[in-house]
C-alpha angles and dihedrals in degrees: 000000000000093000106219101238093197116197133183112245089175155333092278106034138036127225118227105218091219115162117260122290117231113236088207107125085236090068098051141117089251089046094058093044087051086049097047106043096093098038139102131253090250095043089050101052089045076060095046096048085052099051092045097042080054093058086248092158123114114248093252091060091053102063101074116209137239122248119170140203120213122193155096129292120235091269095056094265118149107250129197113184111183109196127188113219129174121259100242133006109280110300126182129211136050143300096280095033125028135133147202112262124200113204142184109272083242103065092037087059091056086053096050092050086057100057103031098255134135137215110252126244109239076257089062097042083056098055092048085058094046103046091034111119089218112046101181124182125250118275104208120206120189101188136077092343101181098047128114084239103058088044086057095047098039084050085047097049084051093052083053094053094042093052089199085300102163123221147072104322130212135175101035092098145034102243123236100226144174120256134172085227087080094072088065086037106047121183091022132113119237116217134197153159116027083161114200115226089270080060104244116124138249108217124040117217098290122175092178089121128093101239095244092065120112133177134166096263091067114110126194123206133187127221128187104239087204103079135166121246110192092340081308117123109242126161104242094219080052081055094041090065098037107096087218091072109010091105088053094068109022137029098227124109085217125035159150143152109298114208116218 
């Protein structure tokens, strides 16, 4: 199992220890969409989980950046949650090649396992926006929504609008969260966020897809578990489940980390 080494770059991102990409075109992010495009959802994301167990993610991808929640406990308590979240949804290639790759919740799961991460709340998901640095609008696709193609176009009408802007970037894809509403909806995926640039989102939490269902619109992002509460260090899916912040990070009266 790939370990997360997680280091300190700074007072305000992570770095993911991840092994070294290879910076053979092979290993891009056009190369994976050439390889992809005929294949199907289980055999992309066994590509996916390779390439990502191999380090083949571009430096960028790998500082995680800072977001933070500022409120009060349930007991009135001022309450300061700093969360590390990484800086686009997961993306697969090198430096000078690399590409946005929507998965199956499952085997982002198995990624996120592997490096300590979570799945976000749609609360989550609307911190991230608000506090992103690039809040870029939606960019809506009608055919042939579940293709490699339209992955890769969609991927390639996103590197247009962001213009190599650098920064935490929002807006661009639907999020695959965790919801509590998957205990009454087993062995679907739960979707959320696609905020528009007022900031209200597109798409509600909706779990009305089998979980094996992927379009270009999914987004995968990536949260550090380990957090810091007060400068105190806490596990968010250990805060998710304690009545006194629960309502600082999800919506739900009732809540916890739900594995895919």
């Amino acid at each position: 199992m790939l370990m997360a080494l997680l280091g300190a770059a700074c007072s305000s991102s992570y770095r993911l220890q991840l092994p070294t990409a290879s910076d053979d075109y092979s290993w891009s992010g056009s190369s994976f969409y050439a390889k992809a495009s005929a294949m199907h959802w289980q055999q992309r994301d066994s590509m996916a989980l390779d390439w990502f167990s191999r380090g083949q993610v571009p430096h960028f991808w790998r500082r995680f950046q800072a977001v933070k929640i500022i409120g009060r406990d349930s007991s009135g308590q001022a309450v300061i949650i700093r969360l590390r979240v990484s800086p686009d949804y997961l993306v697969l290639g090198h430096d000078a090649d690399w590409a946005r790759v929507p998965i199956t919740p499952m085997a982002a799961q198995q990624m996120m396992d592997n490096v300590g991460a979570v799945f976000p709340t749609s609360l989550i998901v609307d911190s991230i926006w608000s506090q992103a640095k690039l809040r870029l609008a939606p960019l809506p696709m009608y055919a042939h929504r579940d293709s490699g193609a339209a992955m890769y176009a969609h991927h390639l009408m996103i590197e247009g609008q962001r213009s190599e802007q650098p920064g935490l970037i929002a807006g661009i894809k639907k999020d695959v969260v965790t919801t509590s509403k998957l205990l009454q909806r087993p062995r679907r995926v739960a979707i959320y966020g696609w905020h528009m640039p007022n900031g209200r989102p597109i798409q509600p939490v909706y779990e009305g897809h089998v979980n094996w269902y992927v379009d270009y619109s999914h987004g995968i992002r990536f949260v550090l578990n380990e957090v810091r509460l007060n400068g105190r260090r806490r596990m968010l899916n250990d805060l998710l489940a304690d009545s006194r912040y629960r309502h600082l990070l999800s919506r739900e009266d009732s809540s916890r980390y739900i594995r895919y």
